[in-house]
C-alpha positions as CSV (number, residue, x, y, z in Angstrom):
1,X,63.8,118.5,130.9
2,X,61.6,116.6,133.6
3,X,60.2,114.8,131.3
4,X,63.5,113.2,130.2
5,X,65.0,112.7,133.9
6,X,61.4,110.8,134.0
7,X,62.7,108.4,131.2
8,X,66.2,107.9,132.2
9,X,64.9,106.9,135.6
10,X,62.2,104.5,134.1
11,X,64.7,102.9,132.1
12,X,67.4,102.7,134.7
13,X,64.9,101.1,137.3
14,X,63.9,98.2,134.8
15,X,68.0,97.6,134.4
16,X,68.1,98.0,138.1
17,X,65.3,95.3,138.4
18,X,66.9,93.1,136.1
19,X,70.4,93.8,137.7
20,X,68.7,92.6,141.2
21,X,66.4,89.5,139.6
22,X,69.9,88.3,137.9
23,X,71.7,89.0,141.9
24,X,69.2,86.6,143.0
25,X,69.4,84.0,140.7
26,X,72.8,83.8,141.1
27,X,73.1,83.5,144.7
28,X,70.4,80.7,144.5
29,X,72.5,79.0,141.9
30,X,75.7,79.2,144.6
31,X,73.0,78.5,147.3
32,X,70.0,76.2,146.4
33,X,70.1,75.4,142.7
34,X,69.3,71.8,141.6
35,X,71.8,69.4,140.9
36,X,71.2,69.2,137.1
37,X,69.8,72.9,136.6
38,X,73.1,74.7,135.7
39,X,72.3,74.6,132.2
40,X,69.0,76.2,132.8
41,X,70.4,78.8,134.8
42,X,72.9,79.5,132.4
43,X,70.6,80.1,129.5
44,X,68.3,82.2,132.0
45,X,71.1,84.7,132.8
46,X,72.7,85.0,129.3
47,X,68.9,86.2,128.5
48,X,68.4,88.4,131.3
49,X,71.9,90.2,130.6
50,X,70.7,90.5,127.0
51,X,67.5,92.0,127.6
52,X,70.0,94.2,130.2
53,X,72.2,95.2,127.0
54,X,69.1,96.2,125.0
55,X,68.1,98.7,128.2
56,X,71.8,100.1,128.2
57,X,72.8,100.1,124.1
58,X,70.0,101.5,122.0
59,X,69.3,104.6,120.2
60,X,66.6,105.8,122.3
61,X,68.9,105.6,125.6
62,X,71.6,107.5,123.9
63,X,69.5,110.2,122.7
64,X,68.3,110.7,126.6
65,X,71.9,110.5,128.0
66,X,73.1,113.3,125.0
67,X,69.9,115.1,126.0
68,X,70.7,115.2,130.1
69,X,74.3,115.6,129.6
70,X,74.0,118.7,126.5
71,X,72.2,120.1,129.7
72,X,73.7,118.7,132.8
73,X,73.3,122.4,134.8
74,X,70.1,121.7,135.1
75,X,70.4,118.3,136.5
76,X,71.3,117.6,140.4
77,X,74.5,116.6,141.2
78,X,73.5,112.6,141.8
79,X,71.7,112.5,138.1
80,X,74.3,114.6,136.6
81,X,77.1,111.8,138.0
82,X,75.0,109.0,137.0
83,X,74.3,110.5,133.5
84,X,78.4,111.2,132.8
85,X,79.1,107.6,133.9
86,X,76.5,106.1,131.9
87,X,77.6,107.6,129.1
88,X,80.7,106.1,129.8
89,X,79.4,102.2,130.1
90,X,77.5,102.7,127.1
91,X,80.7,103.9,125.3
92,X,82.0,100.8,126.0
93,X,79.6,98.5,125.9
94,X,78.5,99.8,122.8
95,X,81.8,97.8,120.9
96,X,80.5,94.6,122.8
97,X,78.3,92.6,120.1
98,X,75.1,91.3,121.9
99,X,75.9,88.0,121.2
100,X,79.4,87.9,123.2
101,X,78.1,89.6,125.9
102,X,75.2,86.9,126.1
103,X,77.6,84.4,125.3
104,X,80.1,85.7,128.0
105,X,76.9,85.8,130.6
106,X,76.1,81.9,129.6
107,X,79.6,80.8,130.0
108,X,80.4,82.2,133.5
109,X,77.2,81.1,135.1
């Protein structure tokens, strides 16, 4: 079971990474960004929330959350929490084509 937890939290950190790079971006783009470089940033965050989608909605990510939450007991409380409400993002998410969700991520930034 270790071993799992050790892949849920690898994959979690890279989405958390991703989360923070896409934070930063987007205060720069309220903050700093160049006159003309909306576009730019626009198509840099629709790829950075896609890449974000593939880390949240895939087969091998809902394998690990069935696995963790089949046996949550042996989990800690924080990682049992975390693993019941990814399960429910991924529930969710997982009726959100990629495309719209990039699309979405494009048109709002």
């Amino acid at each position: 079971m270790q071993n799992t937890v050790k892949q849920y939290k690898a994959i979690l950190a890279k989405r958390n990474a991703l989360s923070h790079a896409m934070g930063v971006l987007s205060y720069d783009s309220e903050t700093a960004m160049p006159k003309n470089g909306a576009p730019h940033m626009a198509e840099t965050m629709a790829i950075l929330s896609e890449e974000s989608y593939k880390l949240q909605v895939n087969d091998e990510v809902r394998a690990l959350l069935e696995k963790l939450n089949a046996n949550s007991e042996s989990l800690d409380e924080i990682t049992r929490r975390e693993v019941e409400e990814e399960l429910k993002q991924l529930k969710k998410l997982e009726n959100v084509p990629i495309e719209e969700y990039a699309a979405y991520s494009r048109l709002i930034s």
